[in-house]
N, C-alpha and C positions, 0 to 999 in steps of 0.2 A: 879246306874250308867248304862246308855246305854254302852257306849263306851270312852276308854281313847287315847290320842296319847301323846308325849313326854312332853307339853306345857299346856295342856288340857285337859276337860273332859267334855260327851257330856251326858248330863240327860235332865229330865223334867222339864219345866218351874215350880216355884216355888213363890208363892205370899212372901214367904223369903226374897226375894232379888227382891222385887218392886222396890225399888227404884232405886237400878241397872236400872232395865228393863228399866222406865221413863226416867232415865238419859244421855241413846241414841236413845229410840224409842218415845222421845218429841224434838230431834234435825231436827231441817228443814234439813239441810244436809244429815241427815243419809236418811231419808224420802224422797228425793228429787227422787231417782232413785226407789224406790222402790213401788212404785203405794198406798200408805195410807199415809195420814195423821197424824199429831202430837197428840198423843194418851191424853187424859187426864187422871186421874189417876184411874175414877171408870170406863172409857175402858179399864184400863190396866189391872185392876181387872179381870173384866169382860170378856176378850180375854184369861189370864191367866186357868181362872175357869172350859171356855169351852174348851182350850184344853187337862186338869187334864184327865178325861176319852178316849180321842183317842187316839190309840193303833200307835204303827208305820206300817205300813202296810196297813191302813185300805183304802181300795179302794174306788179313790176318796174324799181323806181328806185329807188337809194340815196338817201335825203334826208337829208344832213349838215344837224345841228341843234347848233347852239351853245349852250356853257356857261357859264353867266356868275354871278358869283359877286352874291350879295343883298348884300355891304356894298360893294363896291367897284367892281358894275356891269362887272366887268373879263370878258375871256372868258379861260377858264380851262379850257378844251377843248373836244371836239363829241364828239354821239354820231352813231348813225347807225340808221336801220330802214330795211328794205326788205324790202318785201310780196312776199312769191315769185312769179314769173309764174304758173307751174304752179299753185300755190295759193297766193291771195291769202289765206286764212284764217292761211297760216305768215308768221311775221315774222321775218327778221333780224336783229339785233340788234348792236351793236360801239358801241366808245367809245376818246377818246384822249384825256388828259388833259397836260397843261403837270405838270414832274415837280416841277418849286416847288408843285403842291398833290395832289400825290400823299400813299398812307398818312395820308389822312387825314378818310378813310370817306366822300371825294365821287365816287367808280366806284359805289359801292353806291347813295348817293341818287339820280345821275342815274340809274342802268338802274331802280331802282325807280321814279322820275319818272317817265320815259318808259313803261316798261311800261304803270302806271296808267293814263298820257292814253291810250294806245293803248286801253285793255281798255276805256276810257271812250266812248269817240268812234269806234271800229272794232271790228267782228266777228273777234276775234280767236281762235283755237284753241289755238295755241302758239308759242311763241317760240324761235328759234332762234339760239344761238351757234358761230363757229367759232374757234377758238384754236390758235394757234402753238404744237407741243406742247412746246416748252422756257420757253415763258412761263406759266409757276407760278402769277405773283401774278394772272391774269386766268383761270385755272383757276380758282382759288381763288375769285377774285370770284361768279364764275359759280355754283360749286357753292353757296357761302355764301346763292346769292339765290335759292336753289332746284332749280336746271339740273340734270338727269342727265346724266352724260357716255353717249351712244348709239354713241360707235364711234369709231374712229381710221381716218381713211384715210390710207395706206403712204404717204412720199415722196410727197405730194398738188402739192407746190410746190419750186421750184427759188430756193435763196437764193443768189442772184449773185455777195453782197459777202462770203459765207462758202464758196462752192462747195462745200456740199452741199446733196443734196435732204432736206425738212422734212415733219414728218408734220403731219397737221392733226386737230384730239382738234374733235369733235363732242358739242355739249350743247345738249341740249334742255328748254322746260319746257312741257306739257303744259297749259290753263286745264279 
């Protein structure tokens, strides 16, 4: 176990609970805001597999980290940090949650979960999010957990399955 909070607990992806994983990270919904596409299942493997070996920390590496719920043991989404190469002192930040436990205040425990191990166990400065500027409810998360929104970059991304280009709202939290 990485790290626990009242609701949850934050470990490593586990090819265990594949099916979990597929069961939100094959929903167009979930994927919509999130820049990848609906996983199949020997990608899901296979995304799983490579991230078994990175370290949290590891500069310039996303490290998907599973969510797993304290009564049911179940995964129930992943978040995600990644140490900036440029400066390992800024963190990344993102998360995707299964929409059966969505609204219902576990975005906010896991980023504050994760945050703390971080601020705990790494030299952290500030954390950073970037969001899909039509997705509200992860704006919202954001700002509600502290984050300043720093900027909007124009048409930053290209959405394939809607053909048009998408802005990206930048938020930051400073330690």
């Amino acid at each position: 176990m990485i790290a626990e909070g009242s609701s949850l607990y934050l470990d490593k992806l586990s090819l265990n609970h594949l099916d979990s994983f597929l069961e939100y990270r094959q929903n167009p919904d979930v994927c919509k805001y999130q820049g990848y596409d609906p996983f199949t299942k020997h990608e899901a493997i296979d995304f799983i597999e490579k991230q078994l070996p990175i370290a949290i920390g590891t500069r310039g590496k996303w490290t998907q980290i599973g969510i797993y719920s304290n009564d049911t043991k179940q995964l129930i989404g992943d978040c995600v940090s990644n140490f900036q190469q440029a400066e390992p002192k800024n963190v990344e930040l993102g998360i995707s949650i299964n929409p059966t436990y969505q609204n219902k205040g576990l975005a906010s425990e896991t980023i504050t979960t994760l945050s703390n191990y971080l601020i705990t166990n790494f030299d952290v400065h500030k954390f950073i999010a970037r969001v899909d500027a039509r997705n509200e409810v992860c704006s919202h998360l954001f700002t509600k957990l502290g984050f300043e929104k720093e900027g909007v970059l124009k048409e930053d991304f290209y959405d394939k399955n809607e053909n048009i280009w998408v802005d990206l709202l930048m938020y930051g939290k400073i330690l």
